[in-house]
ZATORDREN-443730 format. One record per residue: x, y, z of N, C-alpha, C, O in turn. Coordinates in pm, whole numbers, padded with zeros to 5 digits, always signed. Atoms other than C-alpha are relative to their C-alpha. Example, Ala and Ser with C-alpha at 12.3 -4.5 7.8 and 13.67 -1.06 7.14 Angstrom:
<atoms>
+00089-00119+00000+01230-00450+00780+00090+00120+00000+00194+00118+00066/-00082-00119-00006+01367-00106+00714-00077+00109+00073-00026+00220+00090/
</atoms>
This chain:
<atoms>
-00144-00008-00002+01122-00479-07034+00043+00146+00003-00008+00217-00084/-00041-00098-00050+01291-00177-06895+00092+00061-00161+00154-00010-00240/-00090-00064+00141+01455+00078-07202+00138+00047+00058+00144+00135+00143/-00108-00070-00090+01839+00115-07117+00005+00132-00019-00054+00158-00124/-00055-00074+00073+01966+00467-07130+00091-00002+00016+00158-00069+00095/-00153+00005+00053+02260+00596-07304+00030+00126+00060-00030+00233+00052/-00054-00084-00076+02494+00762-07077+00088+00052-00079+00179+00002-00145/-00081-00070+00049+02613+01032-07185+00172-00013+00028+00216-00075+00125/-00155-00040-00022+03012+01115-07216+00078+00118-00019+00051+00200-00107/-00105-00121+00031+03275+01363-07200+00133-00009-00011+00175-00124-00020/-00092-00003+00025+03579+01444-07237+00097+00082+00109+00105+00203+00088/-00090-00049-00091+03830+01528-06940+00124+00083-00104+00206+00022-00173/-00101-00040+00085+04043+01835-07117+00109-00012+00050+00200+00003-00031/-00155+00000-00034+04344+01798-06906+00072-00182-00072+00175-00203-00135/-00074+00114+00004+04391+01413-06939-00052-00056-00123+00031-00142-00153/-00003+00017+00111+04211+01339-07298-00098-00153+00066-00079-00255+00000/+00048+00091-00021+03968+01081-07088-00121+00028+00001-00170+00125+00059/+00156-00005-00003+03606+00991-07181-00065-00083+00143-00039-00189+00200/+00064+00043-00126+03417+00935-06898-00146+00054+00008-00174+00172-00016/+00087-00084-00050+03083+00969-06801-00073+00109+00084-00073+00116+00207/+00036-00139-00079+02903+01310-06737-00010+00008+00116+00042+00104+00173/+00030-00040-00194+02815+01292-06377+00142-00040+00051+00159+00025+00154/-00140+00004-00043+03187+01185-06303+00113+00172-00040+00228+00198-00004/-00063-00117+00086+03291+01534-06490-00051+00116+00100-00157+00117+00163/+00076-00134-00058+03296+01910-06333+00015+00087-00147+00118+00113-00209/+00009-00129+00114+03173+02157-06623+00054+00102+00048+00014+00114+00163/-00036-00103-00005+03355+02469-06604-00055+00070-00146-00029+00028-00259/+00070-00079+00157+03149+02736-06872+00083+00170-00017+00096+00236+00086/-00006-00114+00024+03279+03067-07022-00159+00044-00077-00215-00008-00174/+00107-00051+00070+02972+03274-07087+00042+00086-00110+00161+00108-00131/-00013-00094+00060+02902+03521-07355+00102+00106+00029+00173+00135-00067/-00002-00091-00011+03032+03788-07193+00148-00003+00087+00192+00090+00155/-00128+00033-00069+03370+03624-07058-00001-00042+00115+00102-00069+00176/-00033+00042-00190+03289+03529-06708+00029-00155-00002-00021-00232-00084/+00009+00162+00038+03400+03175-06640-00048-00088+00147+00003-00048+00252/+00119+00063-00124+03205+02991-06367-00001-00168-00025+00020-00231-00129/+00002+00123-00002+03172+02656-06258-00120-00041-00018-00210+00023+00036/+00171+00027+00050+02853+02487-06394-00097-00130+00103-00195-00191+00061/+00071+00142-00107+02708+02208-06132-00118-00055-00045-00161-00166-00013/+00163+00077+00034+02363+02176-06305+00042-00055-00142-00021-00156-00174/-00051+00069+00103+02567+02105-06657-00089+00092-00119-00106+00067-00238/+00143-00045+00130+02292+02346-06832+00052+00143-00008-00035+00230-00010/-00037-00161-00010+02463+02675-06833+00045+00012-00111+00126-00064-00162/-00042-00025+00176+02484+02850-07193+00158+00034+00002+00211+00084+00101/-00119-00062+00009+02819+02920-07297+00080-00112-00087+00052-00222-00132/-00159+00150+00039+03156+02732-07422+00025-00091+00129+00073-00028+00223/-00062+00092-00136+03227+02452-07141+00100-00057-00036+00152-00058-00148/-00108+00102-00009+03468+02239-07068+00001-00120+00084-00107-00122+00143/+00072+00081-00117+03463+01945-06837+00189-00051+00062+00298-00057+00004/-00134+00048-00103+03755+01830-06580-00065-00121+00105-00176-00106+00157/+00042+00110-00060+03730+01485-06393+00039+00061+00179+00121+00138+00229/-00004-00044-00186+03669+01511-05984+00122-00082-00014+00124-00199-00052/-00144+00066-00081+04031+01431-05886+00062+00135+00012+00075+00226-00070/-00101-00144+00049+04245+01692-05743+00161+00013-00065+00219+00122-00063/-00096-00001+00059+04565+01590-05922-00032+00038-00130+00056+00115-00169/+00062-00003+00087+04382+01613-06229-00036+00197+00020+00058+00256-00031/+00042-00127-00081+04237+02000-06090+00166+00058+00019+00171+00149-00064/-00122-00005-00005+04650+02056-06004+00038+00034-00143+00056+00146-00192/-00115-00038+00121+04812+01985-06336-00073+00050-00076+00003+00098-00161/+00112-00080+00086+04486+02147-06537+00095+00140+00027+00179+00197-00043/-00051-00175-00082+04585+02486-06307+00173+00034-00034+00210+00152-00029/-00130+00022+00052+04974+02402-06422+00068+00035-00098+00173+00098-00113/-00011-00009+00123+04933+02366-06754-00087+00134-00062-00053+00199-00160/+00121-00087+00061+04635+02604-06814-00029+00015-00105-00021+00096-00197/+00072+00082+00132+04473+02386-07013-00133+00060-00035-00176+00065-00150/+00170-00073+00037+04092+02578-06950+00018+00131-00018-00077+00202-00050/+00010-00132+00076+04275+02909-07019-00003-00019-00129-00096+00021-00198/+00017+00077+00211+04331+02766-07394-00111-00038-00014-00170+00041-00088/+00115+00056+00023+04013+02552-07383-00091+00104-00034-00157+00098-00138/+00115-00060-00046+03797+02843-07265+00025+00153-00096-00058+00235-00134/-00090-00144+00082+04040+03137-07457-00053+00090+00115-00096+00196+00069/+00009-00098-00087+03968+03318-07131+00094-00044+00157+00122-00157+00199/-00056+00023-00113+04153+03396-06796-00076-00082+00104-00192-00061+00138/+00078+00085-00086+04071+03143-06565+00057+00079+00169+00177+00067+00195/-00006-00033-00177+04065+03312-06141+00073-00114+00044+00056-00224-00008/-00047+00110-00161+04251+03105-05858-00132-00031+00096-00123-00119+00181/+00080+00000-00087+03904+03158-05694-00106-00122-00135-00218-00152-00095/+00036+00103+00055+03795+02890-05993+00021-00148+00051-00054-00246+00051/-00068+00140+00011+04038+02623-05904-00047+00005+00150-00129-00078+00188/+00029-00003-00160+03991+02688-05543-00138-00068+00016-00161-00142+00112/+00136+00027-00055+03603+02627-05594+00017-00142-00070-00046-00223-00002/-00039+00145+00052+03705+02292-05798+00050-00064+00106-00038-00138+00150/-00071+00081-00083+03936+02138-05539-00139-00011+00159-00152-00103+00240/+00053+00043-00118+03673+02202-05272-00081-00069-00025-00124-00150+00057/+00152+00122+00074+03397+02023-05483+00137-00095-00030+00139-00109-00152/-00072+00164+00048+03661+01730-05533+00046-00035+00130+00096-00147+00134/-00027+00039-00172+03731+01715-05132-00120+00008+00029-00127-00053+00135/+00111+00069-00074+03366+01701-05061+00003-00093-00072+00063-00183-00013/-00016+00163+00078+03359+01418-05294+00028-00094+00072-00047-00183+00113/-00070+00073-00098+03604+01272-05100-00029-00075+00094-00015-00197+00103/-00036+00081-00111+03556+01215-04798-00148-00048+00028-00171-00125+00121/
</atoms>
C-alpha cells in the first residue's frame, strides 16, 4: 500500500488563502536586502508566497503588501517578472 504524502501549504499574503505550495510564487528577501523571485522554493531568506493569478499579482503591487511582508522595497522589475510567470501559466 502506497504512503500518502502531506502536501505542503501556504499562505497567499495578498488574499489570506492557504493553498498548496506548487500553486504559490515565493518571492525571498535575502540577508542582504535583495528581493528576488524564488522558483526552486529553497532560497535562504524571509519569503513570502503570492498565488499565480495576475489580479492577485495587481492588487499585491497596489496595496504593497510584500513591501510590509518583506520590510523591503519591492522593484517594478519584480512584479513584471511575476505577471510574466502567471501568463506563461496561462496560456
Amino acid at each position: 500500500m502506497a504512503k500518502q504524502r502531506k502536501m505542503p501549504m501556504r499562505k497567499c499574503v495578498a488574499t489570506g488563502e492557504m493553498k498548496p505550495k506548487k500553486e504559490m510564487i515565493r518571492i525571498v528577501r535575502s540577508k542582504e536586502g535583495e528581493v528576488s523571485v524564488d522558483l526552486t522554493g529553497k532560497k535562504s531568506g524571509r519569503g513570502a508566497y503570492l498565488s499565480k493569478d495576475k489580479e492577485i499579482i495587481l492588487a499585491a503591487k497596489s496595496k504593497r503588501v510584500l513591501a510590509g511582508h518583506l520590510q523591503a522595497e519591492i522593484k517594478d522589475e519584480i512584479y513584471d517578472e511575476l505577471l510574466s510567470l502567471v501568463d506563461g501559466v496561462d496560456k
